[in-house]
Residue frames as a rotation matrix with the C-alpha (Angstrom) as fourth column:
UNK 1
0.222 0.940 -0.259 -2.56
-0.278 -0.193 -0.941 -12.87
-0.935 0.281 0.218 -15.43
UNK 2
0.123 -0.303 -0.945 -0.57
-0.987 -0.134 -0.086 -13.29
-0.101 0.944 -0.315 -18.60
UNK 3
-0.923 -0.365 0.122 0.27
-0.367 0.930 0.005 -17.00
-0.116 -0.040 -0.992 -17.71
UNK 4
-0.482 0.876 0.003 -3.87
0.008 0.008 -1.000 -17.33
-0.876 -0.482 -0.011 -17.45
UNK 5
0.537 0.639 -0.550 -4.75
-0.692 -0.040 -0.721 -16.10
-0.483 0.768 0.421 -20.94
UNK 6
-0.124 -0.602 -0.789 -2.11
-0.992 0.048 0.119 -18.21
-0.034 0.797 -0.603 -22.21
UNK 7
-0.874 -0.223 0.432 -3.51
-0.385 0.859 -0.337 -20.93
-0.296 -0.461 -0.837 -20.69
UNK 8
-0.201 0.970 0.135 -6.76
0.047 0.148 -0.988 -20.61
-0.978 -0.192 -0.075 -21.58
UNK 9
0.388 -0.447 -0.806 -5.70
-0.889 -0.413 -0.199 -19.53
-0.244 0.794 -0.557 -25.12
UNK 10
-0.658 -0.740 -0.138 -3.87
-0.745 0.614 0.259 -22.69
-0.107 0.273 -0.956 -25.36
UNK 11
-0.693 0.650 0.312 -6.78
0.021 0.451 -0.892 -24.61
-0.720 -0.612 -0.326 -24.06
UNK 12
0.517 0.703 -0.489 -9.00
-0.303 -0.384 -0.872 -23.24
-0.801 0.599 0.015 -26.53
UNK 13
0.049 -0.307 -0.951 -6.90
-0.997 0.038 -0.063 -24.08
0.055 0.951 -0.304 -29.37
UNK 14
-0.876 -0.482 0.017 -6.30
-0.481 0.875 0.056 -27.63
-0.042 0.041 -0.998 -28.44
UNK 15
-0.345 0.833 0.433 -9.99
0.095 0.490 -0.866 -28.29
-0.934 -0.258 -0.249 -28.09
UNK 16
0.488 0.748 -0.450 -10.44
-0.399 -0.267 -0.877 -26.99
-0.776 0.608 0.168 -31.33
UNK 17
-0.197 -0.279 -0.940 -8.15
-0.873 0.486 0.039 -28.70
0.446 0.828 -0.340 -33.62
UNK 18
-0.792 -0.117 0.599 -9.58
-0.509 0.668 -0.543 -31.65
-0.336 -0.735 -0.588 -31.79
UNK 19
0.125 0.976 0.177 -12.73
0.095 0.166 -0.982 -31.07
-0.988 0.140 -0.072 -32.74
UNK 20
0.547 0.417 -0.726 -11.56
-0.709 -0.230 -0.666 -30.37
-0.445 0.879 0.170 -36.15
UNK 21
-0.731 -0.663 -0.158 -9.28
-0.676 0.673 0.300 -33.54
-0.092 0.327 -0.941 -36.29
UNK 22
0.314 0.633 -0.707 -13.05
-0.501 0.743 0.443 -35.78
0.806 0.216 0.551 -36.43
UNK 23
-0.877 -0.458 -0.147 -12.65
-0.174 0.588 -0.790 -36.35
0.448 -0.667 -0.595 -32.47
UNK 24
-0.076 0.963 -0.259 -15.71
0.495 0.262 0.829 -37.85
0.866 -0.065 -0.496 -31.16
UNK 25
0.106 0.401 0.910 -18.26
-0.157 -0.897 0.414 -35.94
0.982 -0.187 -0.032 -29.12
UNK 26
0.983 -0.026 -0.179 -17.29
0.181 0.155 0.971 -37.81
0.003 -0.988 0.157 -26.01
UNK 27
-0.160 -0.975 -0.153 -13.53
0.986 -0.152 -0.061 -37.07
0.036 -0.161 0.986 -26.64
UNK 28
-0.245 -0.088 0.965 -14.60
0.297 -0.955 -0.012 -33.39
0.923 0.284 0.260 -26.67
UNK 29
0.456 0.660 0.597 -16.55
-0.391 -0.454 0.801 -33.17
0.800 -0.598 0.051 -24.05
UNK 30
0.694 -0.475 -0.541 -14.05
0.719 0.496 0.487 -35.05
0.037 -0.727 0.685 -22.06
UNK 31
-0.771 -0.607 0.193 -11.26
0.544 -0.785 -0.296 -32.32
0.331 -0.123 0.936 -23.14
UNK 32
0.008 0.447 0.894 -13.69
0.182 -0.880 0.438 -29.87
0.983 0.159 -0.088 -22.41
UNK 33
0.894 0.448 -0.021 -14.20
0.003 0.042 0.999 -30.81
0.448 -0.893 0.036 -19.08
UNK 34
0.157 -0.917 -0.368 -10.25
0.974 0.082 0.213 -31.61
-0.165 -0.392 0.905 -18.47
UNK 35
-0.069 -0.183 0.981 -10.01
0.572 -0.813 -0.112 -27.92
0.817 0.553 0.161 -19.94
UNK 36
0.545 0.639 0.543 -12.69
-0.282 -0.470 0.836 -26.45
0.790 -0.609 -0.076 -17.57
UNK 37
0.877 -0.227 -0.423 -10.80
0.430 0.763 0.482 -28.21
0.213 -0.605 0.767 -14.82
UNK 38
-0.114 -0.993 0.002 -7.25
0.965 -0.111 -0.235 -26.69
0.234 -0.025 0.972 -15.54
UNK 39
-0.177 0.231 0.957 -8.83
0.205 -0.942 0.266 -23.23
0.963 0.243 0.119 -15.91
UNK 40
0.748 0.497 0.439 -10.39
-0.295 -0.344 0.892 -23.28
0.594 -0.797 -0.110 -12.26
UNK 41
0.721 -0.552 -0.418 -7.35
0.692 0.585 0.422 -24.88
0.011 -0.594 0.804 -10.85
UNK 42
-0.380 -0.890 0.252 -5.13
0.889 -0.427 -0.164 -22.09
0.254 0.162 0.954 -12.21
UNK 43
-0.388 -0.060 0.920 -7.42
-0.017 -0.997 -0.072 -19.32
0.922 -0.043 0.386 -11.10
UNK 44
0.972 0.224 -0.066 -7.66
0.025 0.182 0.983 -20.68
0.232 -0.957 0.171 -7.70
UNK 45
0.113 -0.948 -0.298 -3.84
0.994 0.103 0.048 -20.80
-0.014 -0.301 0.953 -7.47
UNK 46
-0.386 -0.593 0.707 -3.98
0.521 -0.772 -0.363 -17.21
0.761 0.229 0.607 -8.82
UNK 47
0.372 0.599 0.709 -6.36
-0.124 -0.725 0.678 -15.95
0.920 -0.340 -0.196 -6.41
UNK 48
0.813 -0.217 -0.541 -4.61
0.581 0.376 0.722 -17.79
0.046 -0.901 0.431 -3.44
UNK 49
-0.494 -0.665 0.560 -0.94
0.741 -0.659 -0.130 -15.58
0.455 0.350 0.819 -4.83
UNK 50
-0.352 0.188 0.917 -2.87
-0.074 -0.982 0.173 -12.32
0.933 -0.007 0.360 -4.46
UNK 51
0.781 0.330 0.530 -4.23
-0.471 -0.245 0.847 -13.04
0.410 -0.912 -0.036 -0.82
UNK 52
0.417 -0.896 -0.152 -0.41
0.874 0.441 -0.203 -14.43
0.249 -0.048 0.967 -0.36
UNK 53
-0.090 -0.532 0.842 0.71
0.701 -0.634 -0.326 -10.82
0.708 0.561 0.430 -1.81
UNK 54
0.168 0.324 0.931 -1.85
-0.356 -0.861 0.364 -8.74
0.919 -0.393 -0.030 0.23
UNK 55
0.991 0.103 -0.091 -1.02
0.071 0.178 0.981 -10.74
0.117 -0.979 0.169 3.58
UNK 56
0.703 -0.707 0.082 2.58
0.696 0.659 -0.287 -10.06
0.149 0.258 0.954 2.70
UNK 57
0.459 0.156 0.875 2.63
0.081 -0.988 0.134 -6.53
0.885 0.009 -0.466 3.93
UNK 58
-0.149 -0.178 -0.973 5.02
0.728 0.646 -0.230 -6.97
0.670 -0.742 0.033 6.84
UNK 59
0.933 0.097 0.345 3.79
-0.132 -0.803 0.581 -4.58
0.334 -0.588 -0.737 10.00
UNK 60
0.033 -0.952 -0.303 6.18
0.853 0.185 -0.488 -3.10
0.521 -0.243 0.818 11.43
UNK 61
0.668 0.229 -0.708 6.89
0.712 -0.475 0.518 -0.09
-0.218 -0.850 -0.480 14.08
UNK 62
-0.361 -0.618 0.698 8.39
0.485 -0.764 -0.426 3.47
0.797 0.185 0.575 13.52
UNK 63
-0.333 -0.049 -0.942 8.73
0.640 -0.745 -0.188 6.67
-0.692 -0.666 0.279 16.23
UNK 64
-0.200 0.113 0.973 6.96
0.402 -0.896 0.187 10.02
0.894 0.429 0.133 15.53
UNK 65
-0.254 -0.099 -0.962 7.62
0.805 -0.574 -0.153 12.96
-0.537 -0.813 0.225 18.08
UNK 66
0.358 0.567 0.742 5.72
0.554 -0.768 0.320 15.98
0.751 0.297 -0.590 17.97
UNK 67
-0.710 -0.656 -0.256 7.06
0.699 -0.612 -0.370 19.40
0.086 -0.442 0.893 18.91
UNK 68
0.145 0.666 -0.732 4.38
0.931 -0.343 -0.128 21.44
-0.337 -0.662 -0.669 20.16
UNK 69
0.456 -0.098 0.884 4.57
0.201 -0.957 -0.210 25.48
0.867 0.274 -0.417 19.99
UNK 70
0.820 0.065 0.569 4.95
-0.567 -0.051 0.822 25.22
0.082 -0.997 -0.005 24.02
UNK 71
-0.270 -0.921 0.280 8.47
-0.920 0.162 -0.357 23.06
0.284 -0.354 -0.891 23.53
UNK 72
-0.229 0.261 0.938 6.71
-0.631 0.693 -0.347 19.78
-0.741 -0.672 0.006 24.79
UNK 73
-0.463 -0.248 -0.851 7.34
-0.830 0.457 0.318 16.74
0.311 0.854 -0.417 23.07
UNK 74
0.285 0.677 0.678 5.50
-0.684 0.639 -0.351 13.66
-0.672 -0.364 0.646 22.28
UNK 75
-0.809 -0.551 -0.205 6.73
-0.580 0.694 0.426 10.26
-0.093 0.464 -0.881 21.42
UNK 76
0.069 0.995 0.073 4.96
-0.869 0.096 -0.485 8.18
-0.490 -0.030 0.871 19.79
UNK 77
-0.822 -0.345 0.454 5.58
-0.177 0.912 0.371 4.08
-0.542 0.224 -0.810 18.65
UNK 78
0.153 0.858 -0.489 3.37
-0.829 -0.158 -0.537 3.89
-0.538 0.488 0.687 15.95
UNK 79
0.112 0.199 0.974 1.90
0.015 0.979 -0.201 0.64
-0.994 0.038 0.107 13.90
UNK 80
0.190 -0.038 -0.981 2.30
-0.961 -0.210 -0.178 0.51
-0.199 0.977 -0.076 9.66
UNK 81
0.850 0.198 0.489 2.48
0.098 0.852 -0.515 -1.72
-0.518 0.485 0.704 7.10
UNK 82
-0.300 -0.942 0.150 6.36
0.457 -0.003 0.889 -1.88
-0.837 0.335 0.432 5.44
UNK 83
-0.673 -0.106 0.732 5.96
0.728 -0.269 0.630 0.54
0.131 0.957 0.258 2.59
UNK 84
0.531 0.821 -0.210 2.78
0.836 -0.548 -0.028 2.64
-0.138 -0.161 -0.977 3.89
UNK 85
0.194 0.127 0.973 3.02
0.305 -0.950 0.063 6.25
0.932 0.284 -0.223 3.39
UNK 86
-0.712 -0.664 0.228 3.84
0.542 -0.726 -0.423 8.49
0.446 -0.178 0.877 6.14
UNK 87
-0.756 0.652 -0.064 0.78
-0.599 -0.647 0.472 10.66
0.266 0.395 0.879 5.32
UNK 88
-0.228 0.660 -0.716 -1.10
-0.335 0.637 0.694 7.50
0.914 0.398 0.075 5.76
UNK 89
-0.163 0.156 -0.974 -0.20
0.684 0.729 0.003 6.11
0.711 -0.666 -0.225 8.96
UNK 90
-0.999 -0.037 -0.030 0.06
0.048 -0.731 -0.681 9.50
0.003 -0.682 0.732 10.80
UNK 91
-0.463 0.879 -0.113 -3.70
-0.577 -0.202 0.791 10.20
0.673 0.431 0.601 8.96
UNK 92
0.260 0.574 -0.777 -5.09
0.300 0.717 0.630 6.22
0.918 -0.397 0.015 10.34
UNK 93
-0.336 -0.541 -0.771 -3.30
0.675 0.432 -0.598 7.24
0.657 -0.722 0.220 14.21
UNK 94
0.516 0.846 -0.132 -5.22
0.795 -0.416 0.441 10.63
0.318 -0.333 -0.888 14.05
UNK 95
0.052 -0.521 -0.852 -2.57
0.577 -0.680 0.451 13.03
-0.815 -0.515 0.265 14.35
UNK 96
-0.817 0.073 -0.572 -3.58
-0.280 -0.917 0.283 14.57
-0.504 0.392 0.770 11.01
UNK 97
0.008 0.871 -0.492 -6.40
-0.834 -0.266 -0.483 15.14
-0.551 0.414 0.724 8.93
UNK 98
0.124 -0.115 0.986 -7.26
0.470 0.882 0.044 12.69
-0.874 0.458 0.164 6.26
UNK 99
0.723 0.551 0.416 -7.19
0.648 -0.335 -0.684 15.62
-0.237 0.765 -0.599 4.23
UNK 100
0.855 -0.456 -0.248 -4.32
-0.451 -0.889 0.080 16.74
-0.257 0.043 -0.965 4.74
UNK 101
-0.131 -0.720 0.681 -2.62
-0.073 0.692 0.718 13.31
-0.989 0.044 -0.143 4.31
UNK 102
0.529 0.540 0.655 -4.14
0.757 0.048 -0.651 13.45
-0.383 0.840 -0.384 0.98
UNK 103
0.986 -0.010 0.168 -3.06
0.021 -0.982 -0.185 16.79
0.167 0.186 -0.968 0.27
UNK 104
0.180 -0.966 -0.186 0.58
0.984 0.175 0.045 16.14
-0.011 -0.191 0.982 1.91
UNK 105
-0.834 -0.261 0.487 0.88
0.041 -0.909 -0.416 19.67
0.551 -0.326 0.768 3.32
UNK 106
0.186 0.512 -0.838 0.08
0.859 0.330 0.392 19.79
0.477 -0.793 -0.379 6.86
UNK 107
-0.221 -0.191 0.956 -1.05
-0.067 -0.975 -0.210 22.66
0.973 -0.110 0.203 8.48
UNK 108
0.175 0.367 0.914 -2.63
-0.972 -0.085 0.220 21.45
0.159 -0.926 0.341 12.09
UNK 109
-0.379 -0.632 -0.676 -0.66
-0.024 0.737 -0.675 18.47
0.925 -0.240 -0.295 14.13
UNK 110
-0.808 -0.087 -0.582 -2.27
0.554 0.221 -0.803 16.62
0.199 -0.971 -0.130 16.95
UNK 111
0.424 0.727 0.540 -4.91
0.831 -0.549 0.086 19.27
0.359 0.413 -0.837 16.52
UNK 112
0.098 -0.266 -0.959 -2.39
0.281 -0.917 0.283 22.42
-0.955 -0.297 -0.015 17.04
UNK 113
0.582 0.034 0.813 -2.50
0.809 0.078 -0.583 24.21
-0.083 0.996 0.018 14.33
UNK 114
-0.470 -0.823 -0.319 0.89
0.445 -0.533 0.719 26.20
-0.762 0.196 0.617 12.55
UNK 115
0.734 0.627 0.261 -0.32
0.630 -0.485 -0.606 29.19
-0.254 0.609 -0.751 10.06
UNK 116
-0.126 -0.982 0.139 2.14
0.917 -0.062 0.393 30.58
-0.377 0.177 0.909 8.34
UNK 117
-0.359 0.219 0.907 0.45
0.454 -0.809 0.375 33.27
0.816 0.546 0.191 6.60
UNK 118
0.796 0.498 0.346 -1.26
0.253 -0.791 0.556 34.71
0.550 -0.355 -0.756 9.85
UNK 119
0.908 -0.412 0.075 2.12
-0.372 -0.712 0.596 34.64
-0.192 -0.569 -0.800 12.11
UNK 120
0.217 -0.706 -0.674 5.03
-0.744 0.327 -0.583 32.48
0.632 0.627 -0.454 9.80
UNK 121
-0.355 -0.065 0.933 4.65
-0.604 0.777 -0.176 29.29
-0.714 -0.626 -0.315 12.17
UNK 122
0.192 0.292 -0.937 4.69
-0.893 0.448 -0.043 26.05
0.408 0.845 0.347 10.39
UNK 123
0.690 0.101 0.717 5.15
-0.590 0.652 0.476 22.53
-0.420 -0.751 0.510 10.87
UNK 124
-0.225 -0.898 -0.377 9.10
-0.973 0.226 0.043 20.67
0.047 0.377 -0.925 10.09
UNK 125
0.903 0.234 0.360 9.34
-0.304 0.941 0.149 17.26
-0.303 -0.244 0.921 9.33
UNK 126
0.174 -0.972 0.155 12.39
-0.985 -0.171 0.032 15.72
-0.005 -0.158 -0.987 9.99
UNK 127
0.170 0.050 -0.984 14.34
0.207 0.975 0.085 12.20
0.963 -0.219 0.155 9.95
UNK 128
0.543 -0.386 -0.746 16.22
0.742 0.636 0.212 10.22
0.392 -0.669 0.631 12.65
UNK 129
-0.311 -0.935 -0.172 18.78
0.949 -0.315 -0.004 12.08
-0.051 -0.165 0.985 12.35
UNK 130
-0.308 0.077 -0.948 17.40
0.502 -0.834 -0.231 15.49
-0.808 -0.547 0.218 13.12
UNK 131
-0.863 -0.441 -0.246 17.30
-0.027 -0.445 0.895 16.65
-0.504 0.779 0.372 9.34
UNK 132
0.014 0.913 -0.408 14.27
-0.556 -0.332 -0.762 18.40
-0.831 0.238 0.503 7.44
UNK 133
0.084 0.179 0.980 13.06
0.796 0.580 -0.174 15.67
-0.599 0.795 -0.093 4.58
UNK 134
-0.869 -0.466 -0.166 13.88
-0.064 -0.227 0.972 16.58
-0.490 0.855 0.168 1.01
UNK 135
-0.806 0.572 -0.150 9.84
0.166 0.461 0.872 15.21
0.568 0.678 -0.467 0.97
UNK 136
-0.437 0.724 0.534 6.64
-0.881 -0.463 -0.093 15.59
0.180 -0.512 0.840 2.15
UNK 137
-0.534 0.119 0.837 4.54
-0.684 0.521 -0.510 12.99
-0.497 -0.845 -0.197 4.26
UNK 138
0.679 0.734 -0.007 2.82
-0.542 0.496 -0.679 12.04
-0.494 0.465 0.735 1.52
UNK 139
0.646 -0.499 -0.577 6.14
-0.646 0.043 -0.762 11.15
0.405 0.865 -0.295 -0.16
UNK 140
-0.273 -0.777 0.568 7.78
-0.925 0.049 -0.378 8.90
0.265 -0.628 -0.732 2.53
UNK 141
0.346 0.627 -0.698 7.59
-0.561 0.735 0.381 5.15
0.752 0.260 0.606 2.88
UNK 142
0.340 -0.277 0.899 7.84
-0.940 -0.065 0.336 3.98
-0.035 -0.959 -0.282 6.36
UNK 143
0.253 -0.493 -0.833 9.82
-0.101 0.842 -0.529 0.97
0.962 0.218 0.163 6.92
UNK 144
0.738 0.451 -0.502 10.79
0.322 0.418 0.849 -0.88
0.593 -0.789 0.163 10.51
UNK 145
0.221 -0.659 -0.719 12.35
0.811 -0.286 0.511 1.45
-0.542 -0.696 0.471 12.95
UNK 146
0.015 0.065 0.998 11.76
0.526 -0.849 0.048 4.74
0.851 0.524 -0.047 11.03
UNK 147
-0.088 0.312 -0.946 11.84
0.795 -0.550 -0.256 8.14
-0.600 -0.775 -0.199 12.90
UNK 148
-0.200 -0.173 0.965 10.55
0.650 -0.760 -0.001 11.06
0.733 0.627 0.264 11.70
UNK 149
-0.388 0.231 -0.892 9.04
0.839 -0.311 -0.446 14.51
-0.380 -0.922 -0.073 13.71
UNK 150
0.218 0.464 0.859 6.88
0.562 -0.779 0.279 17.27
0.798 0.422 -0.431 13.12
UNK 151
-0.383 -0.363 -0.850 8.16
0.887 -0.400 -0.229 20.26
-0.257 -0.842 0.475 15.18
UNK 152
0.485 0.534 0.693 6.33
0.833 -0.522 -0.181 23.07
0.265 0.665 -0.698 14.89
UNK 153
-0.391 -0.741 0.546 8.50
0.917 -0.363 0.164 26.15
0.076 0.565 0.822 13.69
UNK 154
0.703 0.687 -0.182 8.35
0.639 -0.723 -0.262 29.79
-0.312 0.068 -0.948 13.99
């Protein structure tokens, strides 16, 4: 964007000391038009970049296993975009709320739900490697071949 105003900025000044060098009104209106010309050429290039950027999101595949109250696990091979949230992709796959991906504290998984305050049951989230995140789902940026798990805890 900065490369844009400077262009256009630049643009603008060269037409004017043009016009104030006593350049005839067809030599203006010719820069003008070569002006106009550079401008749309450079914000078509930018606008192609940004639908470059946003198609540059590489999908990719991670594991989430759910641990039931009942001991009974579910694997799951889930879709994302490289960088997505956690919180997000569980949220779009329907194993939690959207409101709770928001919120990043998850009380009901799959639609069991863990209440800590009525009997101290909750839901762990863990990596690969077996170990309770240092973060919440909302804090976690999935990348290809993640595992995490929600096990639900009493």
């Amino acid at each position: 964007m900065k490369k844009l105003s400077a262009l256009i900025l630049s643009l603008a000044l060269s037409a004017a000391l043009l016009a104030s060098c006593g350049a005839s009104a067809s030599s203006a209106a010719s820069s003008e038009a070569v002006s106009s010309e550079v401008v749309s050429e450079a914000v078509s290039e930018e606008a192609v970049s940004t639908a470059e950027a946003a198609d540059s999101a590489e999908a990719i595949q991670f594991t989430f296993t759910v641990t039931g109250a009942d001991g009974e696990s579910t694997v799951l091979t889930l879709d994302a975009a490289d960088g997505e949230k956690l919180s997000t992709a569980l949220a779009d796959a329907g194993i939690i709320s959207a409101e709770e991906a928001e919120a990043g504290f998850v009380t009901v998984v799959n639609g069991e739900a863990a209440d800590y305050n009525k009997d101290g049951s909750w839901w762990c989230l863990t990596d690969a490697a077996g170990e309770m995140t240092s973060v919440g789902v909302a804090d976690i940026e999935l990348h290809d071949g993640d595992s995490y798990a929600f096990t639900y805890t009493k």
